[in-house]
C-alpha positions in Angstrom: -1.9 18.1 -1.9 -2.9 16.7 -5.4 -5.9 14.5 -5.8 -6.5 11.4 -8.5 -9.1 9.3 -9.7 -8.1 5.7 -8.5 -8.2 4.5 -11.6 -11.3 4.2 -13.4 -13.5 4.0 -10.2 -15.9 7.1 -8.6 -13.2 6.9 -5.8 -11.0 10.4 -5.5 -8.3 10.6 -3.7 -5.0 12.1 -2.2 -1.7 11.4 -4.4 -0.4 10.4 -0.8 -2.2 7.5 0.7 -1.2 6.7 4.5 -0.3 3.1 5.2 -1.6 2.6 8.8 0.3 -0.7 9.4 2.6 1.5 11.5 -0.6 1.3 14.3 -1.6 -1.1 16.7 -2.5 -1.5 20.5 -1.0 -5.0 20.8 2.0 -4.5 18.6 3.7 -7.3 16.7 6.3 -5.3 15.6 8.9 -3.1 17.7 8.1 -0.1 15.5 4.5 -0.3 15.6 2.8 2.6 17.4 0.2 3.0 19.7 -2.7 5.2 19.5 -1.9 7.7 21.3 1.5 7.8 19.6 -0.1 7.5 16.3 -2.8 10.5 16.8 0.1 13.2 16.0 1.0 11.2 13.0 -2.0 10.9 11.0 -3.6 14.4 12.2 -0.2 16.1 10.7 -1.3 13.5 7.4 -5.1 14.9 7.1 -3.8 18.9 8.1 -1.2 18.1 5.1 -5.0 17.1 2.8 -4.2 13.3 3.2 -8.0 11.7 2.4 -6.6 8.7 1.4 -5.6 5.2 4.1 -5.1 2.0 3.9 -5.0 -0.7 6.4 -6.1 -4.5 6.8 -7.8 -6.9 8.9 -4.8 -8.6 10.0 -2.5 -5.4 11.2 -1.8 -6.0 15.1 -4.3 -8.3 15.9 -6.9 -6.6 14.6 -6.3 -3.4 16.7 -5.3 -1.3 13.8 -8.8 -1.2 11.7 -9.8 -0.2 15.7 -7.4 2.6 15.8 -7.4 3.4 12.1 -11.5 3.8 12.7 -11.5 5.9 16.1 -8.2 8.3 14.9 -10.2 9.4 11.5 -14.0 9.7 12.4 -12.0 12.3 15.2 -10.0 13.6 12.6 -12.8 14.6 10.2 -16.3 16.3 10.5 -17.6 13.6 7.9 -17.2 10.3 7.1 -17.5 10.8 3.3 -14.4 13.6 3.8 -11.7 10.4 3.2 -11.3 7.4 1.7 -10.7 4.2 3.4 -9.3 0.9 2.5 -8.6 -2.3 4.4 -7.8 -5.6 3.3 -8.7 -9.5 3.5 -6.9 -12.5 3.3 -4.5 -13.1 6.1 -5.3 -15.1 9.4 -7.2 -13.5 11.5 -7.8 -16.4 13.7 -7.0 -20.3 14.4 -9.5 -21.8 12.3 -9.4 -22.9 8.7 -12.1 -20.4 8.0 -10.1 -17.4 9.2 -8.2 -16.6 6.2 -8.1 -17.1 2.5 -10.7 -15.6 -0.1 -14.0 -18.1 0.7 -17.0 -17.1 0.5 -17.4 -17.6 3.9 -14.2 -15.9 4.8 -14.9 -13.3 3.3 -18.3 -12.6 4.5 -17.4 -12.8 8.1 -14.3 -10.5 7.7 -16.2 -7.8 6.2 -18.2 -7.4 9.0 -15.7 -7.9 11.6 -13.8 -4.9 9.8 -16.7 -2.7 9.8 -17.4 -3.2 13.3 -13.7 -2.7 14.1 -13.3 0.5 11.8 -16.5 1.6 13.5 -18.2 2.7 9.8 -21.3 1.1 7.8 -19.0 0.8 5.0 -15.2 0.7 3.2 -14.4 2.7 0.5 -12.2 -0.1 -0.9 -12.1 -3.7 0.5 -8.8 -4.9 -1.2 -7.9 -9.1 -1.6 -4.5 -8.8 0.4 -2.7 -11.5 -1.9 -4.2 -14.3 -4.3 -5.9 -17.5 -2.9 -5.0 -20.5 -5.3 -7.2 -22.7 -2.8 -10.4 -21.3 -3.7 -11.9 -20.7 -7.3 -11.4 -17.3 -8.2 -15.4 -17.2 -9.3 -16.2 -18.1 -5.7 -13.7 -15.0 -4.7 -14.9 -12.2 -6.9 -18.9 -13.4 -6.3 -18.4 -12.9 -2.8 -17.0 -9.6 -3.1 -19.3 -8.6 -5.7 -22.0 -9.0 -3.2 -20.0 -7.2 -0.6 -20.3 -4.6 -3.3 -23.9 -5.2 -3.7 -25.0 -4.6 -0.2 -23.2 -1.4 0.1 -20.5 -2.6 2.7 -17.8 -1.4 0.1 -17.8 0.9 -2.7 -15.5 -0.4 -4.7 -12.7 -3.6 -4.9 -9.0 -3.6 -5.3 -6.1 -6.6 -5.4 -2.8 -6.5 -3.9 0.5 -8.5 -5.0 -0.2 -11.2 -7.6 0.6 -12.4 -10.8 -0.4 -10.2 -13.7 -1.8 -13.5 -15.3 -4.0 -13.8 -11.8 -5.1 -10.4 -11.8 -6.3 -11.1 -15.2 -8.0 -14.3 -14.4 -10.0 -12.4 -11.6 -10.6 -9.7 -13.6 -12.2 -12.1 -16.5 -14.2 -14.3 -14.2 -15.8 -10.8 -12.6 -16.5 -9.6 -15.8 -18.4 -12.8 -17.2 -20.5 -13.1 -14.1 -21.6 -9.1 -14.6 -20.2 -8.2 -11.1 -17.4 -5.8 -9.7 -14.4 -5.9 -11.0 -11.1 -4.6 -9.1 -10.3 -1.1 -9.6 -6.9 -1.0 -8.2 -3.5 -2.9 -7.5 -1.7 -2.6 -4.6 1.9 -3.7 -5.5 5.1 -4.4 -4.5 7.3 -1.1 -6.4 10.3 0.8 -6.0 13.3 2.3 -7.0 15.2 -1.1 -6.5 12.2 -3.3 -6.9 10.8 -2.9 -10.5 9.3 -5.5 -11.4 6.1 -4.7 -11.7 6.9 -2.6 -14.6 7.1 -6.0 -16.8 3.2 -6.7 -17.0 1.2 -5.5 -13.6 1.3 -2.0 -14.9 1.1 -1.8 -18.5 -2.3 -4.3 -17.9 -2.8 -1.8 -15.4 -2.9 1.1 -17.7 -4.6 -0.3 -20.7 -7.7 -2.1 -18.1 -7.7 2.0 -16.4 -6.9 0.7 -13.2 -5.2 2.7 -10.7 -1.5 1.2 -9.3 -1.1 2.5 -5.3 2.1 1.0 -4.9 3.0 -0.7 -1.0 6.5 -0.7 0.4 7.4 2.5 -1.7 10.7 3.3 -0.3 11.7 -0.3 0.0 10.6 -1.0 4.0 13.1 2.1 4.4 16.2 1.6 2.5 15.6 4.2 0.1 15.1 6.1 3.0 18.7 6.1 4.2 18.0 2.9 7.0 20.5 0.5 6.3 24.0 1.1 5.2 26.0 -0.8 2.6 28.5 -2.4 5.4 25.6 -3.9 6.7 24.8 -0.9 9.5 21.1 -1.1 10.7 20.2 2.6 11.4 16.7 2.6 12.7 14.6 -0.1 15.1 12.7 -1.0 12.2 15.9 -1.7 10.3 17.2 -4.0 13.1 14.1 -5.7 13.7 12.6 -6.5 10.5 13.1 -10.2 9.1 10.8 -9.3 6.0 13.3 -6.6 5.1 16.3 -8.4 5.6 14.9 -11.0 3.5 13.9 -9.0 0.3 16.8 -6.7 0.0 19.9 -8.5 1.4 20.4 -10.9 -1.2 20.8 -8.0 -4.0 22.6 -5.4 -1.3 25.5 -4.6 -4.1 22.7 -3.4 -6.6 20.1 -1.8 -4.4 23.1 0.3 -2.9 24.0 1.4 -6.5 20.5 2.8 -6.8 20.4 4.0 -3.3 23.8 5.9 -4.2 22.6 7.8 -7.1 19.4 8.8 -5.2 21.9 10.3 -2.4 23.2 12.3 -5.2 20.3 13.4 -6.7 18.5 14.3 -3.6 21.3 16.6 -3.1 21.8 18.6 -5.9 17.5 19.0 -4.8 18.6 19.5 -1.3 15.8 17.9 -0.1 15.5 14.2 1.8 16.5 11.0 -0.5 12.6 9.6 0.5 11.2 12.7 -1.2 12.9 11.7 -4.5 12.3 8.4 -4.3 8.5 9.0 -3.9 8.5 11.8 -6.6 9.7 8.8 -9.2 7.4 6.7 -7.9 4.5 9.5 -8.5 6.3 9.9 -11.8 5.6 6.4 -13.2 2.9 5.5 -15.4 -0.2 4.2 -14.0 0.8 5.1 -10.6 -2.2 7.3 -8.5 -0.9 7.3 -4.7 2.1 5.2 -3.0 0.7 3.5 0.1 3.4 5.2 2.5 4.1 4.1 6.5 5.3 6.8 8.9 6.1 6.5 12.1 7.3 10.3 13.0 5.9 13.4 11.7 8.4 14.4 9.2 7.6 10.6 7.4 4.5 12.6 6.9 5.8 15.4 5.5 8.8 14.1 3.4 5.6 12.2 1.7 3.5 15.4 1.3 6.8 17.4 -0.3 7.1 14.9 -2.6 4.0 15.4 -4.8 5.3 19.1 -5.5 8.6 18.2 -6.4 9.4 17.6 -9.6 12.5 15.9 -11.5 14.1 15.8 -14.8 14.3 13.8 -17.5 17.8 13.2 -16.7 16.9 12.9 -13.1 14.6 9.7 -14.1 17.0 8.7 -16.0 19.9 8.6 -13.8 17.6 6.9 -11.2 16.7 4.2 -13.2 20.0 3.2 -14.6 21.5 1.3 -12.2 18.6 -1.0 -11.6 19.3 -4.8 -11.8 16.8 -7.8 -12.8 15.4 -9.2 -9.4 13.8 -12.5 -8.6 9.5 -11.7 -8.5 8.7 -11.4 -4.3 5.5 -10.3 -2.5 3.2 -12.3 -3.6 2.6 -14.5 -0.8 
């Protein structure tokens, strides 16, 4: 395993981060894993040097902070031995004050997610999407004094406009408080579009890119066919998937077809590749990756030691087409 900086922050961590959406004890999703079905998974992640996961305050009702918590303070002597991020925004309850980026939202939720994770603190409390309902100074206060008390070390965004990452970023800088020092988006082989403004203002503001849905909720991963075969329960029972990829299925097979044939001439997995571009990119310090059996894990871990070509990227990238922005709500 290889370890980064995140960004321009104190924060190191593993070029692999482990996505622990894949983990809940009252599963909303057929693929979701319990804890005792998880355990394997994430201790073959942290024998593998994995210090790096990511979950959120809205993953299975709450019960995956729980699990994320109990499965790593097992998992390591010390709680300073990984780094761990969770994320607000999404409705964690039936009132109005359950969700969003308030003040008061976001005061509550912090505590709820320490008590869940089981920790005095997060290494990086994360703003799951943008809240145009609430003044961004209001947002970035609150988590400033999040900061402040020691309840998190450090702040990151996920999926918005670069413009509204910028906007954030401003108002935290003119008030003298934390800014975020990391962007979780919404990258891939056949989802670029990051690459227009998220991470070059990424790179010139030194903050560090942990992309989410790296191999594309599994189609770079070999889980859906071009005639429309579904070949894995998260394939058949994903709406979100179906949604984000089907409407471009003639180009996102063109790039899943040269990956075939790239990860063959390699002779190694199609993921591994996809994740070694993804590595590869500029600005980018650790895809966010989901796993659900053991060799997830170690397709993941393989890939920060492979390495391609020039011509490799290049073959990669050429059959990418233009897609319409998505992920940011």
């Amino acid at each position: 395993m290889e370890y980064a900086p995140l960004g321009s922050s104190e924060l190191t961590v593993s070029r692999i981060c482990l996505g622990m959406m894949s983990f809940g004890d009252t599963p909303a999703r057929e693929w979701q894993l319990r804890e005792d079905a998880a355990e394997p998974i994430v201790r073959r992640a942290v024998e593998a040097g994995v210090t790096f996961f990511d979950t959120a305050d809205s993953y299975a009702g709450g019960t995956g902070e729980e699990i994320t918590g109990r499965l790593l303070s097992g998992l390591f002597p010390r709680r300073e031995d990984y780094v761990l991020a969770t994320k607000v925004y999404f409705p964690t309850g039936p009132g109005p004050d359950d969700r969003g980026l308030s003040r008061t939202h976001i005061m509550a939720a912090i505590d709820d997610s320490l008590r869940r994770l089981g920790t005095d603190y997060v290494d990086l409390y994360q703003i799951h999407r943008y809240d145009p309902d609430v003044p961004v100074e209001e947002t970035m206060a609150a988590l400033d004094d999040v900061v402040r008390a020691g309840k998190a070390r450090c702040i990151g965004a996920s999926s918005m406009y670069a413009w509204q990452f910028a906007k954030a970023q401003y108002a935290a800088r003119a008030a003298g408080g934390a800014g975020f020092v990391s962007m979780q988006g919404h990258y891939n082989l056949v989802y670029r579009e990051e690459e227009r403004e998220m991470l070059p203002q990424c790179v010139d503001q030194g903050v560090g890119v942990i992309p989410y849905s790296p191999l594309a909720r599994g189609l770079l991963a070999g889980n859906r066919t071009r005639s429309g075969g579904r070949q894995t329960v998260r394939a058949a029972s994903d709406p979100l998937g179906e949604a984000r990829f089907d409407a471009h299925a003639e180009a996102d097979f063109d790039v899943v077809d040269v990956l075939r044939e790239v990860a063959a001439e390699h002779d190694v997995p199609p993921a591994r590749v996809a994740l070694s571009w993804l590595l590869g990119r500029p600005g980018v310090t650790a895809p966010v990756v989901g796993a659900t059996k053991p060799h997830h894990v170690d397709d993941a871990v393989a890939a920060v030691d492979l390495r391609l070509t020039p011509q490799d990227d290049d073959r990669l990238a050429a059959p990418y087409r233009p897609h319409p922005v998505i992920g940011h709500s």
